[in-house]
N, C-alpha and C positions, 0 to 999 in steps of 0.2 A: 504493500500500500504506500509507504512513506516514497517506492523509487516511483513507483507513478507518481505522486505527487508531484517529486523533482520534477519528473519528466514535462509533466502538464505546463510545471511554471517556465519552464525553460524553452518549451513550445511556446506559451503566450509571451515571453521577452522577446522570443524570434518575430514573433507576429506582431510585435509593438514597433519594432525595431524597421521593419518593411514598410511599415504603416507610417514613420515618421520620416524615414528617408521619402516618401512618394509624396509626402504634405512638403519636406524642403522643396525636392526638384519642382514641384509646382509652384510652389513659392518666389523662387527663382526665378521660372518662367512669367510668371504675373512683371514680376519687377524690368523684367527685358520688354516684355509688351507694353505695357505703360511707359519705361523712359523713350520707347518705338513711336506710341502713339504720339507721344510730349511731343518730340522735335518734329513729327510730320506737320503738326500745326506752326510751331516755330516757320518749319518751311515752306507751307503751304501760302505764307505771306497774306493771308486774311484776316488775321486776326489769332488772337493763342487764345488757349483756354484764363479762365481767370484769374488763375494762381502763380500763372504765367506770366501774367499780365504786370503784376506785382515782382516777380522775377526778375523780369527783363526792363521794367523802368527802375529798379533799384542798381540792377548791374551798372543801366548806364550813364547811373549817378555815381559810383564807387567803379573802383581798380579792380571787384572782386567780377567772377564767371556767373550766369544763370546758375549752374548746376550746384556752387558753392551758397550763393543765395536758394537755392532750395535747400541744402543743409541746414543753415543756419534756420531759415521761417523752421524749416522741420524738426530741428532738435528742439527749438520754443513751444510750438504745439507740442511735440509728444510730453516737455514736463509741464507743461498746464495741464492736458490730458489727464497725466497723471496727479496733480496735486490735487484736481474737482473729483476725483477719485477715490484717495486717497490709497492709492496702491504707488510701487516700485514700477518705472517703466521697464515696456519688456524688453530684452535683449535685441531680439527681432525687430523691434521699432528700430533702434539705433542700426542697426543693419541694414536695412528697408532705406534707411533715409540717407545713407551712405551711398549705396548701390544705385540709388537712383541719382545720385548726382552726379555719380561717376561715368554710370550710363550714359546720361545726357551729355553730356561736356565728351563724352566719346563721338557717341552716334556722329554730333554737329559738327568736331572737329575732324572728325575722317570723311565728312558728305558724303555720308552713308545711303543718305534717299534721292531721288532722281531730282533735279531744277524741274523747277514747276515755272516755265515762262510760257506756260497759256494757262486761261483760265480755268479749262475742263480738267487741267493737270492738278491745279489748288486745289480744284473742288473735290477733286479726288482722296488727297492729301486731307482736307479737312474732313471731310464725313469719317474715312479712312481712322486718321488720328483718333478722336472723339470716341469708335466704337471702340479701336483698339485700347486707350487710358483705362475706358469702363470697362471692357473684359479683362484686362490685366488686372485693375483694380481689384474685382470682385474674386480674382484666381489666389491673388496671398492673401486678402482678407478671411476667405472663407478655411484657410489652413489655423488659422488664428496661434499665430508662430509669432506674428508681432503688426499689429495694423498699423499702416502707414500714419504721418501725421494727421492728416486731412481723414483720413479713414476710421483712424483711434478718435478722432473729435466729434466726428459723425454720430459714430455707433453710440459714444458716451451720451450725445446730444438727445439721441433720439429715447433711448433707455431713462433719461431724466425728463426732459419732454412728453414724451409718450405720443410723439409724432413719427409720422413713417420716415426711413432712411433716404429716401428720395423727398422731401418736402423738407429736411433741413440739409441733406448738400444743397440744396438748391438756395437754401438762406446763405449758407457757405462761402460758394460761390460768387453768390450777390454782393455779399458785404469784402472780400476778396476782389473783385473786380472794382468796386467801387476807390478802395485802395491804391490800389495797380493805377487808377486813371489821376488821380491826387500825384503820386509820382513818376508820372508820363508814359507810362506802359502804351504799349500798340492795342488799342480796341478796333474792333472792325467787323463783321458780319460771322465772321466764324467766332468771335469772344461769346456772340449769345450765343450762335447754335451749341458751343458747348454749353455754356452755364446750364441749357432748358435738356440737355441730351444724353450731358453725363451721369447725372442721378439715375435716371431709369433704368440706362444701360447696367449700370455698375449694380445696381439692386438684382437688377435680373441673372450678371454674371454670377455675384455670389449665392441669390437662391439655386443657381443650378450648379455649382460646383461645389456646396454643402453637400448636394445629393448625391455626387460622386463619391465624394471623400466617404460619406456613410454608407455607401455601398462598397467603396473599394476599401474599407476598414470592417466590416463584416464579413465581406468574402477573407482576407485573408487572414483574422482572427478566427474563421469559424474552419479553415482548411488549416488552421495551427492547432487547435483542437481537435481534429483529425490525425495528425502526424504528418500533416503533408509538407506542410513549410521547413526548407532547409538550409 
C-alpha cells in the first residue's frame, strides 16, 4: 500500500510538472503575440493602441525607448496592483513586463513587419495588431503565472467592481489614452479601434484558453493517474 502510495504521488508531481511546463510555453507565447501585435500598430502608422499612446509620447519627451517606458508604467501598475490587494507581486508579472519590453524594442528595431506604404497594408497591420495584443493577452492571462500590468489591474478592477472585464479595460484604456494625448502621443483612427476592440477580444481569448488549460490539465492528470505519464 504505502509503495503505491509513493507511486501515485510521484505520478501526480509528473503530471503537475507537464501541466506547468505547457501553462509557461503558452505563456511565452501570449507575451511574443502581444509584443507582435504592439509594434504592428506602432507600424501600421494609424494610430497605436492607448497604452501606447502614452508610451510613445513619453519616449519622445525622454532619452528612454517605448519598450523601456513600458517597463517602467508596468512595474508601477503591477505594485499598485498589488498594494489594492494587498498581496506580494507575482514573479510572472515582473517577467511579463520585462519580456514585453524586450520584445518590442526587438521586433521594431530589426523591422521585423512589412512597410505599410498603402493604406490596405495599415489597415491590415491595424485590425491584425488589435486581434493579435487581445489573443496574446488573454493566452498568459489565463495561465495565471503572473498577469501583465494592464491585465493584473483589470482583473483586480473588475473582482472589486463587480463589473465585467471588458467594461473596465475599456475604462483602462480610456483614461490611458487620454494620458498618452496630454503628453503628445500619436492618436488616430486605429487608437479607438483598439480602445473599443481590445477588451472583447482579450475577454474572449482568455475564456477560451481557460478551457484548454482545464482540459489539457485533466487529461494529463487523469493519464498520471493511470501510469501513463512518463
Amino acid at each position: 500500500m504505502e509503495q503505491e502510495d509513493n507511486f501515485n504521488d510521484k505520478a501526480f508531481s509528473r503530471g503537475n510538472f507537464f501541466v506547468l511546463m505547457g501553462k509557461v510555453v503558452l505563456f511565452l507565447w501570449g507575451i511574443v503575440i502581444l509584443s507582435l501585435g504592439a509594434a504592428s500598430l506602432i507600424e501600421a502608422n494609424l494610430g497605436v493602441a492607448s497604452w501606447d499612446v502614452l508610451h510613445i509620447g513619453l519616449a519622445k519627451r525622454t532619452f528612454l525607448s517605448v519598450g523601456t517606458w513600458v517597463q517602467i508604467i508596468g512595474i508601477g501598475m503591477v505594485l499598485l496592483t498589488a498594494a489594492l490587494e494587498r498581496k506580494k507581486p507575482q514573479i510572472g508579472s515582473a517577467v511579463n513586463i520585462l519580456l514585453i519590453g524586450f520584445c518590442l524594442n526587438w521586433i521594431l528595431d530589426w523591422h521585423m513587419l512589412p512597410v505599410a506604404n498603402t493604406l490596405w497594408k495599415s489597415s491590415l497591420l491595424l485590425i491584425g495588431g488589435v486581434c493579435l495584443m487581445g489573443l496574446g493577452s488573454g493566452m498568459y492571462v489565463a495561465t495565471a503565472l503572473g498577469a501583465g500590468p494592464r491585465d493584473g489591474m483589470t482583473l483586480m478592477l473588475s473582482k472589486m467592481s463587480g463589473k465585467s472585464i471588458r467594461v473596465v479595460r475599456t475604462v483602462l484604456e480610456v483614461t490611458a489614452l487620454f494620458c498618452g494625448w496630454i503628453v503628445g502621443g500619436p492618436i488616430s483612427i486605429g487608437t479607438f479601434v483598439a480602445v473599443f476592440l481590445f477588451g472583447p477580444i482579450m475577454q474572449a481569448s482568455l475564456f477560451f484558453w481557460r478551457r484548454q488549460i482545464e482540459s489539457f490539465e485533466s487529461f494529463v492528470l487523469e493519464d498520471a493517474s493511470n501510469g501513463e505519464v512518463n
